[in-house]
N, C-alpha and C positions, 0 to 999 in steps of 0.2 A: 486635482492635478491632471490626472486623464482626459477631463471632459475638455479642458484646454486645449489639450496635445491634440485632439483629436478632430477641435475648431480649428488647428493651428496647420494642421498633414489638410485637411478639405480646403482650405484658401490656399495654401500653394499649390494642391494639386489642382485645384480648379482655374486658376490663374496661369498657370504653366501649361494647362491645355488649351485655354482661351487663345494665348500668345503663339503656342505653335501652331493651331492650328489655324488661327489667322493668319502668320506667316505661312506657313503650309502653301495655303490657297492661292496668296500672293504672287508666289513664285511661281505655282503651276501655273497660272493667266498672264503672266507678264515675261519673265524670264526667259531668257534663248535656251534652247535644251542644255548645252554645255554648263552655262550657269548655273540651271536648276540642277544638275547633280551636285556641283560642289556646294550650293547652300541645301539642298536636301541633305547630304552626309556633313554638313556643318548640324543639321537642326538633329539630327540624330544624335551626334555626341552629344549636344546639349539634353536630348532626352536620358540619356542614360546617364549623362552628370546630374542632373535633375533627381531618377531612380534612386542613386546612391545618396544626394541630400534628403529624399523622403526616407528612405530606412534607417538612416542616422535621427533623423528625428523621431519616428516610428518605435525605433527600438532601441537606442539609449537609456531613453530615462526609465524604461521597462528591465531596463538589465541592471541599472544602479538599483531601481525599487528592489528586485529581486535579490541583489548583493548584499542590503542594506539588512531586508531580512531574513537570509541564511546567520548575517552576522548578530542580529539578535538574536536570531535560536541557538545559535552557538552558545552566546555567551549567558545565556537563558539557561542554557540544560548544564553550562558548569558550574554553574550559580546554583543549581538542583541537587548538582550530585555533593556539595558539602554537608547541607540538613537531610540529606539520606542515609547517607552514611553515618552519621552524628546517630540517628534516631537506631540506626540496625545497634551501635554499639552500647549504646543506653541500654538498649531493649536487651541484650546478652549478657550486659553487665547486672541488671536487675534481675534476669531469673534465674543466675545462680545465688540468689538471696534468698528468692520467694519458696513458700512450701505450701502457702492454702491454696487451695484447688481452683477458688472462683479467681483469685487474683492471677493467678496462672492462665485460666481460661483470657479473662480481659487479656492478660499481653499476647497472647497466642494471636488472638485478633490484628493486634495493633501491629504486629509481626507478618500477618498476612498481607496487612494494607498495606505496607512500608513493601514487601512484596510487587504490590501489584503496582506500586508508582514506579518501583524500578523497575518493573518490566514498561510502564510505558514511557520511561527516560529512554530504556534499548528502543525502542521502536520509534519515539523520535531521532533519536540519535543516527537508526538506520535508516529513515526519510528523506533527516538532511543529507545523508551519505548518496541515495540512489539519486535525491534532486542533483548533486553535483557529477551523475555519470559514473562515479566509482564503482568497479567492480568488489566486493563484498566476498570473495570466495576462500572458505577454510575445509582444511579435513579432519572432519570427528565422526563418530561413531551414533549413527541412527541410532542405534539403541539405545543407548545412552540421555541421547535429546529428546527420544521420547519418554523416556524414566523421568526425565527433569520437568517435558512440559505437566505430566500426568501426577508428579507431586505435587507441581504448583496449580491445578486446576481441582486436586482433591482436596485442597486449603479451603478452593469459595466455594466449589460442591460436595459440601461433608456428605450431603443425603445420598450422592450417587457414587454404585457400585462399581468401579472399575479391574475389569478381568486383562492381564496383560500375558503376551505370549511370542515373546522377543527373540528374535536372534543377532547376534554383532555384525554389522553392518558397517564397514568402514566408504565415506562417501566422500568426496571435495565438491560442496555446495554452500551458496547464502544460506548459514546456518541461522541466523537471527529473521530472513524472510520465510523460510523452512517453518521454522520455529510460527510465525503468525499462520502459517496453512495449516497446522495442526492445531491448535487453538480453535482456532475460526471450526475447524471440522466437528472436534469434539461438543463447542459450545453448540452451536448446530444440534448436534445430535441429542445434549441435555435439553436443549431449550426444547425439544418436538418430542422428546419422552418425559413427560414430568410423571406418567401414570408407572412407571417401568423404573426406573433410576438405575437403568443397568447399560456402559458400555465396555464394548469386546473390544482390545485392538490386538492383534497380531502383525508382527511381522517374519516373513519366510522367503526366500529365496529370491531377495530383494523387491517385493513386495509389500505394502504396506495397506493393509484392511480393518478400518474401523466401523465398527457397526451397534447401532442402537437400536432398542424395542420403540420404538415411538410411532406415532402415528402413519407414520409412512407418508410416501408421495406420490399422487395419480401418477398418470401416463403423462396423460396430456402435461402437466406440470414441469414432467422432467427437461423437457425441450425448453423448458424458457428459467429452469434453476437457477443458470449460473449468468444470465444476463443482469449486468448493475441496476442496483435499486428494486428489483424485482421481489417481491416478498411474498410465501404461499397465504400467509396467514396476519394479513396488518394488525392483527391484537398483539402481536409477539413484539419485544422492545427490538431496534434494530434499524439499521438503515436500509437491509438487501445487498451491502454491497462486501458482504465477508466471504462467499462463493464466485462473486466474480473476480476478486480478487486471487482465489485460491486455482482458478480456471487460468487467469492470467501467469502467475508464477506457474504452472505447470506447464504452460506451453513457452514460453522462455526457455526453461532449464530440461523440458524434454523430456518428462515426465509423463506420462502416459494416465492418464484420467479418467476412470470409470465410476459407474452409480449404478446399485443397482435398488429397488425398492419397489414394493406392495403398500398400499393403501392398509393399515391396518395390522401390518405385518414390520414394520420399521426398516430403516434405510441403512445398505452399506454403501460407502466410498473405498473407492481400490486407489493406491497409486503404485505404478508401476516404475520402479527406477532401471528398468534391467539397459532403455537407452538411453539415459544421461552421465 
């Protein structure tokens, strides 16, 4: 469809310069000056009538593609949320039945994963939200979101140790993009301590400090962290683009952004809320 569109914007656009500027020329070599104004600002409407039929072709079928697919993800993620919710109610219903330990362990799992699809139904769901421009803004209690994301991340990382040191924080922010910058932070900081399974998070005086024992991160390194696709260590699963996304929401919502780390010594991240 595009490759079309795009033979189809180059023939008129090359054909509609060929003709003005053929005429163009005409009129400067033949025309009495009085005339050449009135077909000069004749030929100029036509350029800019010309401009607005190239964007119309340009960008039409680029906005139905686009409409076409917000409407299938729409009706995609509510097509989702009924075997999700089926599976959470199953899964509650069965282990007030169950009492042997291994059968309990399996649904714990299947509980986790049923988990982790719905968190990423929220996060497409907030996709298509920000693709359409919506502001996203609620007020809840950091503390709180960080209790919820820290349950749900000690479900997939049973082996790591999580030390929490909170205070209520009441905020009005993208509490589900929030929500992905804490995630992103935390996994971050398991994936680069596998030798340590130990992270801190505090929060104080509307401050927010997570920090892991892990490998740490040079000097030189820190300067290119948060740029996309950027990755210190390509053995590691991952695209690169979870810190620039986390750099990105902070400077949006005015957040204040700091790192600090030793090579060897493991890495903290600071967010500062005290100007958003």
């Amino acid at each position: 469809m595009f490759y079309n569109l795009r033979r189809y914007i180059f023939l008129y656009y090359f054909i509609t310069v060929i003709i003005f500027g053929g005429g163009f020329s005409y009129v400067k070599d033949t025309a009495k000056p009085v005339d050449a104004y009135i077909i000069i600002t004749v030929f100029l409407i036509l350029v800019v009538i010309s401009g607005i039929i190239i964007s119309k072709l340009a960008i039409e079928p680029l906005e139905e593609y686009v409409t076409n697919l917000e409407e299938l993800s729409r009706d995609t993620l509510h097509e989702l949320n009924l075997p999700i919710a089926t599976i959470k109610t199953n899964v509650d219903m069965i282990e007030k039945k169950l009492s042997d330990e291994k059968s309990l362990k399996r649904l714990s799992r299947i509980k986790t994963a049923c988990n982790m699809l719905t968190q990423r139904y929220n996060e497409l769901d907030y996709m298509i939200k920000r693709q359409t421009k919506r502001e996203i803004i609620e007020r809840f209690d950091l503390k709180e979101l960080i209790d919820e994301r820290v349950e749900f991340l000690r479900n997939i990382y049973v082996e790591v140790e999580f030390t929490k040191d909170l205070e209520n924080f009441i905020i009005n922010m993208d509490k589900i993009g929030l929500s992905k910058v804490i995630d992103n932070i935390i996994d971050n900081g398991v994936k680069y301590s596998q030798n340590a399974n130990k992270i801190d998070i505090t929060l104080k005086n509307k401050v927010l400090r997570i920090k892991d024992y892990g490998i740490g991160i040079d000097e030189v390194v820190l300067l290119r962290i948060f740029d996309r696709y950027y990755q210190n260590d390509d053995s590691m699963p991952g695209f690169g683009i979870g810190l620039s996304m986390v750099k990105r929401f902070c400077d949006t919502h005015r957040i204040k952004l700091n790192i600090e780390s030793k090579k060897g010594s493991g890495t903290t991240i600071f967010l500062d809320f005290k100007g958003s």
